[in-house]
C-alpha positions in Angstrom: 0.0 0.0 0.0 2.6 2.4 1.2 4.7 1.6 -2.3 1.5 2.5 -4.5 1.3 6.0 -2.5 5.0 7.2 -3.1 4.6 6.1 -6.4 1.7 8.1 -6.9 3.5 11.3 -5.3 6.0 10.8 -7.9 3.8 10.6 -10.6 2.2 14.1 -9.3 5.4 15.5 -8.6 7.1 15.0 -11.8 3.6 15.9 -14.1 3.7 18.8 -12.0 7.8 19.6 -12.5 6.6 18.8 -16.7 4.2 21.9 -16.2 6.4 24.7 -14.7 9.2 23.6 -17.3 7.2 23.1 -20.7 4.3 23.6 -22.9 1.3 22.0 -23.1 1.6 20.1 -26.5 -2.3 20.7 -27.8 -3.1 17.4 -29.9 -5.4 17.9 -33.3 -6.3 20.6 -35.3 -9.1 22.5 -33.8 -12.2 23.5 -35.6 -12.3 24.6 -39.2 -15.3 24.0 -40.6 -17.1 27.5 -39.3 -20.7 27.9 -37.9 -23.0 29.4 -40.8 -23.8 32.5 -40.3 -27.4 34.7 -41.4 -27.8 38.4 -40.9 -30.5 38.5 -38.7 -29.7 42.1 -37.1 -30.4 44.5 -39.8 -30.9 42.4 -43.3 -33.3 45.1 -44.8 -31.5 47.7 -43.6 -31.4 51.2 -46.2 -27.6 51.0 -46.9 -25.5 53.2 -49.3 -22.6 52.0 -51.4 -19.8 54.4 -51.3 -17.3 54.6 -54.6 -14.0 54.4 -52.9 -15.3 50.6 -51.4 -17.1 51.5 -48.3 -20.8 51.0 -47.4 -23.1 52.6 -44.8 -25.6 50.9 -43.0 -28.3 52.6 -41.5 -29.0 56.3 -40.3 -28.5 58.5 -37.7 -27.5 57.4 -34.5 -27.9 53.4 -35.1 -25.2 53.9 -38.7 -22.7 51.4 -38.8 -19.4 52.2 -41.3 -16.8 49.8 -42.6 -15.2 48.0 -46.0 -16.1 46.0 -48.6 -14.4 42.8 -48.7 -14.1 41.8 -52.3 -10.8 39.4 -51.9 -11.0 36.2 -53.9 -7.3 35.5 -52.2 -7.5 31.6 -50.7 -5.2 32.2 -47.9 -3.0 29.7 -48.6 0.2 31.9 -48.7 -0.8 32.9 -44.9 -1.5 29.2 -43.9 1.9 28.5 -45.5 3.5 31.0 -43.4 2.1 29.8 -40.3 3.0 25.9 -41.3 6.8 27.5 -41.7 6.4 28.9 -38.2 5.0 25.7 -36.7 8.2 23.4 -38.8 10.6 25.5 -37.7 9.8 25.5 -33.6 8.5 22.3 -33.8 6.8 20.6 -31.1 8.5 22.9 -28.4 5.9 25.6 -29.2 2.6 25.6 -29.8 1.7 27.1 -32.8 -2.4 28.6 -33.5 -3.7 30.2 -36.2 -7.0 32.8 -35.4 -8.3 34.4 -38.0 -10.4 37.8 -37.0 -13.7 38.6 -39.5 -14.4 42.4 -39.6 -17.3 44.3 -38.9 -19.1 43.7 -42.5 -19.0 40.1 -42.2 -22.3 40.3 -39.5 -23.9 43.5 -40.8 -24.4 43.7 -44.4 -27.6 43.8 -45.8 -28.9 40.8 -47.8 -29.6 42.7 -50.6 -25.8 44.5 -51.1 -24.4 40.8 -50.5 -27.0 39.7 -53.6 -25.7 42.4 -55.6 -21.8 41.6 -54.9 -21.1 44.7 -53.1 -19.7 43.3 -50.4 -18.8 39.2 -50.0 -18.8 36.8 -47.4 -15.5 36.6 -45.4 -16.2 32.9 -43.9 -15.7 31.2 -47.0 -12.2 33.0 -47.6 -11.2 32.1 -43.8 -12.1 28.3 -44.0 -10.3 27.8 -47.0 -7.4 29.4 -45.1 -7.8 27.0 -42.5 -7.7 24.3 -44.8 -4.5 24.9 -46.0 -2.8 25.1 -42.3 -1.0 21.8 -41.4 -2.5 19.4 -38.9 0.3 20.3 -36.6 -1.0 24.0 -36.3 -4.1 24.8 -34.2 -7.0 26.5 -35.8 -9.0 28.6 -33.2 -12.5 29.7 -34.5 -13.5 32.9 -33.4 -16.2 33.4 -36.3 -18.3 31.1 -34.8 -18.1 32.2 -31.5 -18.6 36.2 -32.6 -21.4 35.1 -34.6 -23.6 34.3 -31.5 -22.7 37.5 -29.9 -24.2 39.7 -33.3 -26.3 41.6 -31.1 -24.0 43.1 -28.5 -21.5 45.6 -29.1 -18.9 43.9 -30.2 -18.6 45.8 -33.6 -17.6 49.3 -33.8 -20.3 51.2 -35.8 -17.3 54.2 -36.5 -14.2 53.0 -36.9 -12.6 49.8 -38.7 -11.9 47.4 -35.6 -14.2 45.7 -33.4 -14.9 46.7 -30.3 -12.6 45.3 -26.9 -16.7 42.9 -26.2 -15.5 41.0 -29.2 -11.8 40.5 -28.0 -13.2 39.4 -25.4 -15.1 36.2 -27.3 -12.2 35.8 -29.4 -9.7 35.5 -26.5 -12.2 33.6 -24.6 -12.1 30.9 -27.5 -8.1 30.8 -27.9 -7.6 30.2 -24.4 -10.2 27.4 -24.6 -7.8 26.2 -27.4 -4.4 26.9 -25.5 -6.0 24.9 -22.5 -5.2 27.5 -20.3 -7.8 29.6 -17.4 -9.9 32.2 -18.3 -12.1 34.7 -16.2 -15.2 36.2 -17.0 -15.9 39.7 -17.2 -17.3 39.5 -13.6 -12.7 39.6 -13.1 -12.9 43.0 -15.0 -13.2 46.9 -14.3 -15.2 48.1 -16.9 -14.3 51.7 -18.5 -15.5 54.0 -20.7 -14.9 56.5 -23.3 -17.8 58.0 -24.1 -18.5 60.0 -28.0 -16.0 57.8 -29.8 -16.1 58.7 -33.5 -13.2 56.2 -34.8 -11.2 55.9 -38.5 -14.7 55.3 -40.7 -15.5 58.7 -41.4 -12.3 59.8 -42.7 -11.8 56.7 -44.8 -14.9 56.7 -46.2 -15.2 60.6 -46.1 -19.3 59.9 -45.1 -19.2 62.9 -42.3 -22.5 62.1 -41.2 -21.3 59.0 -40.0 -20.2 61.1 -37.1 -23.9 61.2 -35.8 -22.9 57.4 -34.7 -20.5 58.2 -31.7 -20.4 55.6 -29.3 -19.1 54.2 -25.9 -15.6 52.7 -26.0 -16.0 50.0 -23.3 -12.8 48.4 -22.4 -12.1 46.1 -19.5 -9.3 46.2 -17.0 -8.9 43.0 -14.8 -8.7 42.7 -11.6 -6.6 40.7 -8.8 -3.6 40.2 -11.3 -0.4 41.9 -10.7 1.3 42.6 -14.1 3.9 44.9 -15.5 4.3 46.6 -19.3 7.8 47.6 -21.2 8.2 47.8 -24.7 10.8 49.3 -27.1 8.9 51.8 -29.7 9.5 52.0 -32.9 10.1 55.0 -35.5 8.9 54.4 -39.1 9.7 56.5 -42.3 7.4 58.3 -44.1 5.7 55.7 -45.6 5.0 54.1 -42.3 6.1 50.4 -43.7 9.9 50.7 -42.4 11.6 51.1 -39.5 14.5 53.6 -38.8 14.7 53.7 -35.1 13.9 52.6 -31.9 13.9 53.0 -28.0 15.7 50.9 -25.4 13.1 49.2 -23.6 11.4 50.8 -20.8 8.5 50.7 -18.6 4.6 51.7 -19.7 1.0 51.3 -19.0 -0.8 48.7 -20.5 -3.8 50.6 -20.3 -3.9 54.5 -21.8 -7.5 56.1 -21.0 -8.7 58.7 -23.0 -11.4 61.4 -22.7 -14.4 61.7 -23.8 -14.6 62.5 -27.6 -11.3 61.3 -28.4 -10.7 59.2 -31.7 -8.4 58.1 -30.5 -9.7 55.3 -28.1 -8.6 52.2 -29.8 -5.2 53.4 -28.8 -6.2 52.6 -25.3 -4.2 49.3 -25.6 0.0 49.8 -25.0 -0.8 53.0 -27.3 -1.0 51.0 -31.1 1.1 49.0 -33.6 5.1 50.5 -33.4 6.3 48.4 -30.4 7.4 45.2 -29.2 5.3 45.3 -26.2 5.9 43.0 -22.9 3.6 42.0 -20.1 4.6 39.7 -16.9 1.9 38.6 -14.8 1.1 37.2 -11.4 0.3 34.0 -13.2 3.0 31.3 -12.7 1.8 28.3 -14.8 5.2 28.7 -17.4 3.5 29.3 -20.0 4.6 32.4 -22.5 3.0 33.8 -25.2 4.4 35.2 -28.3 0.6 36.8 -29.9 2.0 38.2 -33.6 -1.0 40.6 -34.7 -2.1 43.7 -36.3 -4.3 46.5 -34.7 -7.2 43.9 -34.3 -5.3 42.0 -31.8 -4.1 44.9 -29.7 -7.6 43.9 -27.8 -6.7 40.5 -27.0 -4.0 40.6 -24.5 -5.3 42.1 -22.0 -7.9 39.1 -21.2 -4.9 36.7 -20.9 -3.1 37.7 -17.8 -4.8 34.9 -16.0 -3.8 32.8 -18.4 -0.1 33.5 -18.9 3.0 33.8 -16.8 4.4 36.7 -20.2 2.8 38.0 -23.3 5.1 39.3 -26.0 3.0 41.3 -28.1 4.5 41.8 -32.1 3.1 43.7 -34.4 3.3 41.4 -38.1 4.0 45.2 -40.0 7.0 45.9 -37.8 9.8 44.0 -35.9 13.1 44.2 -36.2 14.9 41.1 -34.0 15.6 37.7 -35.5 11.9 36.0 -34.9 13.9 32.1 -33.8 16.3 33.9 -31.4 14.0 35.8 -30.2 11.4 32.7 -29.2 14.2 31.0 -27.9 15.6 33.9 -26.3 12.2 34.3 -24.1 11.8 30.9 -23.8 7.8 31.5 -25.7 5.6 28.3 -25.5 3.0 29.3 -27.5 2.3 31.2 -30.5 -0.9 33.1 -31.6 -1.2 34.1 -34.9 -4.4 36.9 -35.1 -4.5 39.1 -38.3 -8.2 40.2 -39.7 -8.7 38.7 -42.6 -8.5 41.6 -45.0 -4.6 41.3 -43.8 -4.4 37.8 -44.0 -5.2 38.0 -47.7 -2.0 40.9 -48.1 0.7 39.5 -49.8 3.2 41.6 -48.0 2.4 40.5 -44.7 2.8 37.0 -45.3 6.2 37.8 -46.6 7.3 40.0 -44.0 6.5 37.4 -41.5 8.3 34.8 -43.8 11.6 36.9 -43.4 11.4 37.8 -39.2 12.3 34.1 -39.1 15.8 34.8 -40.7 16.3 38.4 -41.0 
């Protein structure tokens, strides 16, 4: 009796020794074939069709903003990127692949989707999926986003979703990444109130402005964590860098006031940084999440769920993407572009050369 219970200790002890020193290795693919999805929100909805690829749902204060997706781009040169990721760490880090819909996807009107205005994202995304490697994990946010249509997880001004629909989306990788997750009830919630976002200067629809809305962002609770990053400076055309700071100590969180456009910024201030977070959590697990503005959201729901986040923008890093997983000892990897990026050539690419530049 007493032999079966020290063997039992050591079977605990040395599971538990496995956790603190390694990654959990997810087994299968995850989900790819996505929920269907019907416009149920605003189908008949008086819309009108802007020239320069934008359409505008609506009036008054219930208009919603955002653009076209016309892509017929498969997604397998993004897939591919992600499988090179995935080969090249191997199974010492998990590798996932979510791929973000945009605000059109859930509230188009039936008749500007029958006329080809605007098309269907979810197609475009599974076939991405399709082409990842069994090795890489799929996490299907779609699906979970679609079930949510009716809360405020789209921005009706600006061209990202709202920090509600991060929330879903983070919910669902950590499901994936078989790591803990807290509810909202483990969240302050904040607000800036009048947000008027990016739509109505990319569209140039002014009244669009009419819209303004509460930024609701959520700032948990009961975790201890710290924020450093080294900012970058990019040239004039804002695709290269030229400079950049030692790094140093910031707020994860940026309020803004009231009016400000500038609310989406509220996350580590935007997309020129390599941004670093260290929690209270001790599980050693460390996250690598490689992103564009979409994904600034999603961090901040997963300091319960990770010891570090490294936060990388895929438009702009400069270190050598192997050294610098190995370096940080990152377990897991989150790939989370929209899918309008996914389908830009040049991202792929770029992310092709981090991994040997």
């Amino acid at each position: 009796m007493k032999s079966r219970i020290i063997i039992s200790v050591l079977v605990a002890l040395v599971a538990l020794m496995g956790n603190a020193q390694s990654p959990v290795i997810v087994n299968g693919p995850g989900k790819r074939q996505l929920d269907e999805y019907v416009n149920r929100v605003n189908p008949d909805e008086k819309y009108v069709y802007l020239t320069k690829g934008y359409l505008i749902v609506g009036s008054g204060t219930e208009q919603r903003g955002f653009e076209c997706f016309t892509s017929n781009a498969t997604g397998k040169n993004y897939a591919d990127m992600v499988n090179a990721y995935k080969l090249a760490f191997g199974d010492s880090v998990n590798v996932y692949c979510m791929m973000i819909p945009t605000n059109g996807e859930f509230y188009s009107p039936t008749e500007a989707v029958e006329k080809g205005l605007i098309k269907s994202e979810r197609p475009t995304i599974e076939s991405l999926y399709g082409h990842l490697s069994d090795r890489v994990v799929a996490v299907d946010c779609y699906s979970v986003l679609s079930q949510h249509v009716s809360e405020n997880i789209c921005s009706h001004t600006d061209h990202h979703w709202l920090p509600l629909g991060a929330y879903y989306a983070a919910q669902a990788f950590a499901r994936a990444a078989q790591v803990p997750f807290r509810d909202l009830s483990s969240y302050d919630e904040q607000v800036t109130h009048d947000f008027v976002g990016t739509m109505p200067r990319f569209s140039g629809y002014e009244r669009l402005r009419e819209a303004a809305e509460d930024f609701v962002y959520y700032v948990p609770k009961h975790v201890d964590y710290t924020t450093s990053q080294v900012v970058y400076t990019l040239d004039k055309s804002r695709r290269n860098v030229v400079s950049q700071t030692e790094q140093d100590s910031v707020k994860f969180f940026r309020h803004y006031k009231d009016g400000s456009g500038s609310a989406y910024l509220t996350f580590f201030g935007g997309d020129y940084n390599i941004t670093h977070v260290t929690t209270s959590t001790k599980n050693g697990r460390r996250l690598m999440l490689v992103k564009d503005s979409f994904g600034n959201a999603i961090p901040g729901y997963l300091f319960y769920s990770f010891e570090e986040i490294f936060v990388v923008d895929s438009r702009y890093f400069t270190p050598n993407m192997k050294e610098f997983v190995k370096g940080n000892k990152i377990t897991d990897i989150l790939f989370c572009n929209n899918i309008v990026h996914a389908c830009t050539p040049s991202i792929s690419k770029g992310l092709m050369k981090y991994l040997d530049q």
